[in-house]
C-alpha positions as CSV (number, residue, x, y, z in Angstrom):
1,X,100.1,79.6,73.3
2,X,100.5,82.5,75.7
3,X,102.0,85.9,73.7
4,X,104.3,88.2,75.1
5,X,103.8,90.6,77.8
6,X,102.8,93.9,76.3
7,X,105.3,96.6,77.4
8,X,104.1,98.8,80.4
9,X,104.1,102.5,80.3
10,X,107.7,104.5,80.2
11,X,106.5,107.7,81.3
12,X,107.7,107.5,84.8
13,X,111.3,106.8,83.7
14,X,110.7,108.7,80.1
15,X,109.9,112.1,81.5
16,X,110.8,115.1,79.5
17,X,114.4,117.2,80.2
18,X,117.8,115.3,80.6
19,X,117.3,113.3,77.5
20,X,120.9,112.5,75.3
21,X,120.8,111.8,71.3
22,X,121.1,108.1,72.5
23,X,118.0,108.2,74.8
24,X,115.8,110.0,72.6
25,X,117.1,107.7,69.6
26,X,116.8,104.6,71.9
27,X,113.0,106.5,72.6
28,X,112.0,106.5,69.3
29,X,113.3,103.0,68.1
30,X,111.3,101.4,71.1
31,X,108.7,103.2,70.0
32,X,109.2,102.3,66.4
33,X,109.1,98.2,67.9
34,X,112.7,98.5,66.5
35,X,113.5,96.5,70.1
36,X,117.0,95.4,68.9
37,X,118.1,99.0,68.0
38,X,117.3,99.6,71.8
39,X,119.2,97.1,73.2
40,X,121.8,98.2,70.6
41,X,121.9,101.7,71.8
42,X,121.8,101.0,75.6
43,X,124.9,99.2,75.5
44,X,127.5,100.9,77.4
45,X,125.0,103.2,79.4
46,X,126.8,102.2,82.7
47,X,127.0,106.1,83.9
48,X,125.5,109.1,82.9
49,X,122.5,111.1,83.4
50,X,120.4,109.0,81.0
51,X,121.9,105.2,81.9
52,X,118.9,104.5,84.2
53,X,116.3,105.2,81.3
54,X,118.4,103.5,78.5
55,X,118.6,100.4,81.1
56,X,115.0,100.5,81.6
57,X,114.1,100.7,77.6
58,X,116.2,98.2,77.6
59,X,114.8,95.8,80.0
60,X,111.5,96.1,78.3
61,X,112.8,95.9,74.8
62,X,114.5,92.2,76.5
63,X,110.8,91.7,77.7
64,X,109.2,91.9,74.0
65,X,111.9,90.0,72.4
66,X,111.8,87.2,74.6
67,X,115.0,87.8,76.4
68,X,113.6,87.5,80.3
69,X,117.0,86.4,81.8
70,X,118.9,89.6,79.8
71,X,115.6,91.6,80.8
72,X,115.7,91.2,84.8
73,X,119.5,91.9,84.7
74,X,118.9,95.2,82.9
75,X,116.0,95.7,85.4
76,X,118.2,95.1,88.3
77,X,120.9,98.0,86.6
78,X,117.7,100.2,86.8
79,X,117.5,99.4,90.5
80,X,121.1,99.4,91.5
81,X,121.1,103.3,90.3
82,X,117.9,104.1,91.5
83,X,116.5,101.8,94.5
84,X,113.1,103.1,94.7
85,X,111.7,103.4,90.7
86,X,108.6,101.9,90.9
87,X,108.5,101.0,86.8
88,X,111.9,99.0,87.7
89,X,110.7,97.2,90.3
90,X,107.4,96.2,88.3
91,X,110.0,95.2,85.2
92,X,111.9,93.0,87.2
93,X,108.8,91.3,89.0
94,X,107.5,90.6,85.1
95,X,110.5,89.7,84.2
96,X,111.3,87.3,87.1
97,X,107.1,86.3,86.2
98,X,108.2,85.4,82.6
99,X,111.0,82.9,83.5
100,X,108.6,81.1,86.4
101,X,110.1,82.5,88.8
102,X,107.1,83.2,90.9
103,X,107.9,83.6,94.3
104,X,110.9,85.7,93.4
105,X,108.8,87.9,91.2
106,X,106.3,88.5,94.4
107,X,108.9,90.6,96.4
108,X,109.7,93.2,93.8
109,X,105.6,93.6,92.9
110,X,105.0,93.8,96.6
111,X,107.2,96.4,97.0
112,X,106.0,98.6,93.8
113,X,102.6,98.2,95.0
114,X,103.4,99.3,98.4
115,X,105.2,102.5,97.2
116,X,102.3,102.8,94.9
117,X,99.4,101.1,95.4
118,X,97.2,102.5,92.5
119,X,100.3,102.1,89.9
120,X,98.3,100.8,87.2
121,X,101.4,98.8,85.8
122,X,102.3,97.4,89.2
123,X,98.5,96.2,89.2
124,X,98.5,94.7,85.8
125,X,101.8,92.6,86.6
126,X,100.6,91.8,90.1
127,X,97.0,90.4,88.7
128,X,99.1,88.2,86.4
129,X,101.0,87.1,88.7
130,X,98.3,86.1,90.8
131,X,96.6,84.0,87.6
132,X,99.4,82.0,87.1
133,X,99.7,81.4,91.3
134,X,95.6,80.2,90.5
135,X,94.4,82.9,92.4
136,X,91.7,83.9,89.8
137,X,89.5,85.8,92.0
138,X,92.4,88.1,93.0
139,X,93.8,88.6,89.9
140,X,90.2,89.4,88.5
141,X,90.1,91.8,90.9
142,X,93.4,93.9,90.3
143,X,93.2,93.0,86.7
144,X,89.5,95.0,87.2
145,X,90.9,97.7,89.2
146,X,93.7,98.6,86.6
147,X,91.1,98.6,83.7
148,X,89.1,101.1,85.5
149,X,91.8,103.4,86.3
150,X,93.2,103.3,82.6
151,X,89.9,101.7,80.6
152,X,92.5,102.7,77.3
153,X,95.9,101.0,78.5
154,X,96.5,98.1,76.1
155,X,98.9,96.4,78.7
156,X,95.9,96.2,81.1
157,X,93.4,94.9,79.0
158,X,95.9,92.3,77.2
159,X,96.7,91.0,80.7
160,X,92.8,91.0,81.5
161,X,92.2,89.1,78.2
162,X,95.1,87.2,79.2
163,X,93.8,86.3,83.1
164,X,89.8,85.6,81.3
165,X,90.9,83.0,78.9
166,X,93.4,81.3,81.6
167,X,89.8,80.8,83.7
168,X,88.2,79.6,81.3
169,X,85.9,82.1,80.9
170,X,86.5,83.6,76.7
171,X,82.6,85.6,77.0
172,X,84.4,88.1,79.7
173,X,87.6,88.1,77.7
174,X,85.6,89.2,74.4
175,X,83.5,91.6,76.2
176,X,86.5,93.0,77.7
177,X,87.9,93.3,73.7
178,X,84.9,94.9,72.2
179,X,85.3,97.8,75.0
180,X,89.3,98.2,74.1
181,X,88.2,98.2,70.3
182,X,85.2,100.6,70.9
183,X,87.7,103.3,72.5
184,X,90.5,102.6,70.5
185,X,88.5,101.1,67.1
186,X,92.9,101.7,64.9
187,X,94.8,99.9,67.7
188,X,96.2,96.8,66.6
189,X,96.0,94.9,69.9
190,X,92.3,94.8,69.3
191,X,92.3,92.3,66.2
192,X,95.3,91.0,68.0
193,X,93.4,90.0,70.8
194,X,90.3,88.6,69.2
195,X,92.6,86.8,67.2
196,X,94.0,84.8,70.3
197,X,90.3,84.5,71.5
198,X,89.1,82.8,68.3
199,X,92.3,80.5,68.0
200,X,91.0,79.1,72.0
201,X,87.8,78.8,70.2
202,X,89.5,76.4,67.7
203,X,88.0,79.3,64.7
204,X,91.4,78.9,63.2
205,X,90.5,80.8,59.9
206,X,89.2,83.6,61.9
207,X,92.0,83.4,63.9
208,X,94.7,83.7,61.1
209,X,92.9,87.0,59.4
210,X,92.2,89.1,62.8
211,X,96.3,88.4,63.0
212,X,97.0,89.4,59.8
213,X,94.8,92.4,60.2
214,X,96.6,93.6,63.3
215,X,99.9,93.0,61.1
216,X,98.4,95.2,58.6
217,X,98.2,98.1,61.4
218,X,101.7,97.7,62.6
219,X,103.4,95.0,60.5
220,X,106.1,95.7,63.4
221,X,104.0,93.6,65.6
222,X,106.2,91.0,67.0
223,X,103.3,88.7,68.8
224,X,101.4,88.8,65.8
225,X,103.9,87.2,64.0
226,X,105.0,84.7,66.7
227,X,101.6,83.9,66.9
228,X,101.2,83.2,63.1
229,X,104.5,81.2,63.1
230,X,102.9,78.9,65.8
231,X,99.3,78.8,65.1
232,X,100.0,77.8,60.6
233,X,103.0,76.1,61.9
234,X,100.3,74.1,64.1
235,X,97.9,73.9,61.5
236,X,100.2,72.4,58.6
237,X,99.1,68.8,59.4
238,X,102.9,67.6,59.9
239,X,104.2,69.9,57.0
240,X,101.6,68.3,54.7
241,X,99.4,71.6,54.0
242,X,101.9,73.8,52.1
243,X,100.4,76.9,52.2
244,X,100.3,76.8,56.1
245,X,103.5,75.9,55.8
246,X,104.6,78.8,53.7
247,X,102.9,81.2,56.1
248,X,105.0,80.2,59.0
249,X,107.7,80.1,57.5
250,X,107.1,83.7,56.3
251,X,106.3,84.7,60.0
252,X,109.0,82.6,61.6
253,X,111.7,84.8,59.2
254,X,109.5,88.3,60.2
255,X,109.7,87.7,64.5
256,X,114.2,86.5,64.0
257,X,114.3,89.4,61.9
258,X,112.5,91.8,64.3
259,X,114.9,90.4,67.3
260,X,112.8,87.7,68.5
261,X,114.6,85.2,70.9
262,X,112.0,82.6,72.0
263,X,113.9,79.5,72.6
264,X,111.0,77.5,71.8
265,X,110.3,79.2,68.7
266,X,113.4,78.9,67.5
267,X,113.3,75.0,68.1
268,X,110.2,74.6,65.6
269,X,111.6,77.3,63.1
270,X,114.6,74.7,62.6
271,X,112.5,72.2,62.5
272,X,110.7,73.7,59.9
273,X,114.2,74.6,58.2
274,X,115.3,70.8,58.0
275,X,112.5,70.3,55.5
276,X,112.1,73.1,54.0
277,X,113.8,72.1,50.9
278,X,111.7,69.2,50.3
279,X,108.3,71.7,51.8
280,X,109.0,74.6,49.7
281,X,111.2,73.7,47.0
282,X,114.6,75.9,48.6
C-alpha cells in the first residue's frame, strides 16, 4: 500500500500579517489534522486578501484526505490569483502526481523548480515524480539533495522512505528512518515509517504496533489509520480472524470520520460493512 503524501511546508503562502479570523482558524485546524474544518472554512474564499492562502490550505488539506481531483482544482484557484507561487505550482504537480497524471504533473514541477531550484518541496515532489517515471537514480538524487538541505523535514524523508522501498532497497529506507528518529526521537512519522518498512518485510505484528504507537503521538494521524484499516483488514484471513477484523473496522470508522475520501478504501470498508453483522455481532 502506498500512504498519503505528507503535506509540504506552508510557510511561503502562511507568512505572518494579512491573516483574517478564517485564515488563522483554517491555520490552526490544518494544523490540528482537522483537514475537513479547512476545506470547511475555505469555502467561499473567492476574493479577499486571504483567498489565495485559504485555497492553498485547502488544496493540501484535499491532498491528505484523499481528494486529488478537488485538490488540483483548489491548486489551480491558487495559481489563477497568483501565477508565479512556487508552493502552488508544487501542489498542483502532486496533485496532478496523485491521480497518475504524470506528464501533466511534469510541467508545473518544472516550472517550480526553475523559479526555485533549491525549493526543498519542489525537490521532494519532483524526486517522486521521477520514482514512479522509474527513474530511480534521479529521484535518489533529488530525494538526497532535499534531505540534506532540510535533514528534519518529515515530507522529505517520507518521500525518501517512500522512493527506497519502491527500489527495492528497505536497508537505505531504514537507515534513512533511524536518522529522522534520532533528530526528531517524539515525531510520529518515525514509528509511522518503520511501521510501513516492517509491513514490506511481511513483520506484520511489528508492523501493527509501530502504527499504533504513531497513533498514540497524534491519534489525528490519518495514514496511520488508513494503513491499519488495510494492513488488519488484509490480515483477517477473509473476515475469519475477528480480532483483525475488529481493528479495521475500528480504523476504517477513525480515517471517514477524520474526512478521509479514498475511493478504494471506501470499497473494502463496505465490504467489511456487509458482514459486519454476522463478523462482529452488530
Amino acid at each position: 500500500m502506498t500512504p498519503c503524501t505528507l503535506l509540504l511546508p506552508l510557510v511561503p503562502l502562511l507568512s505572518p500579517g494579512h491573516t483574517g479570523a478564517e485564515l488563522q482558524q483554517a491555520t490552526q485546524a490544518f494544523q490540528a489534522g482537522e483537514y475537513a474544518r479547512v476545506i470547511e472554512l475555505a469555502k467561499g474564499a473567492a476574493d479577499g486578501a486571504d483567498a489565495p492562502r485559504l485555497q492553498y490550505l485547502a488544496g493540501e488539506a484535499q491532498l491528505a484526505l484523499g481528494g486529488a481531483a478537488e485538490a488540483e482544482q483548489a491548486f489551480r484557484g491558487v495559481l489563477a490569483l497568483r501565477p508565479g507561487a512556487v508552493p502552488a505550482q508544487v501542489g498542483l504537480g502532486r496533485a496532478l502526481t496523485e491521480q497518475g497524471k504524470l506528464e501533466d504533473a511534469a510541467g508545473p514541477l518544472d516550472a517550480a523548480l526553475k523559479a526555485d531550484p533549491r525549493d526543498v518541496g519542489a525537490l521532494t515532489a519532483h524526486g517522486l515524480l521521477l520514482s514512479l517515471k522509474g527513474d530511480a537514480p534521479g529521484a535518489r538524487k533529488e530525494l538526497a539533495a532535499a534531505l540534506e538541505r532540510e535533514p528534519k523535514n518529515p515530507l522529505t524523508t517520507r518521500a525518501y522512505v517512500e522512493v527506497l522501498l519502491r527500489a527495492d532497497d528497505a536497508p537505505a529506507a531504514a537507515a534513512v528512518v533511524e536518522t529522522f528518529v534520532a533528530a526528531q526521537p517524539k515525531h510520529p512519522l518515525g514509528p509511522f515509517l518503520m511501521g510501513w518498512i516492517m509491513e514490506r518485510d511481511g513483520e506484520d505484528a511489528q508492523a501493527i504496533e509501530q502504527y499504533e504507537e504513531a497513533l498514540k503521538r497524534d491519534p489525528q494521524y490519518i495514514d496511520a489509520h488508513k494503513n491499519l484499516a488495510i494492513l488488519c483488514h488484509t490480515l483477517s484471513n477473509t473476515y475469519r480472524v475477528k480480532e483483525r477484523v475488529v481493528l479495521a473496522y475500528e480504523h476504517y470508522e477513525r480515517y471517514f470520520a477524520l474526512g478521509g475520501k479514498d475511493p478504494e478504501l471506501k470499497r473494502m470498508y463496505d465490504d467489511l460493512v456487509s458482514f459486519k453483522s454476522q463478523i462482529l455481532g452488530g
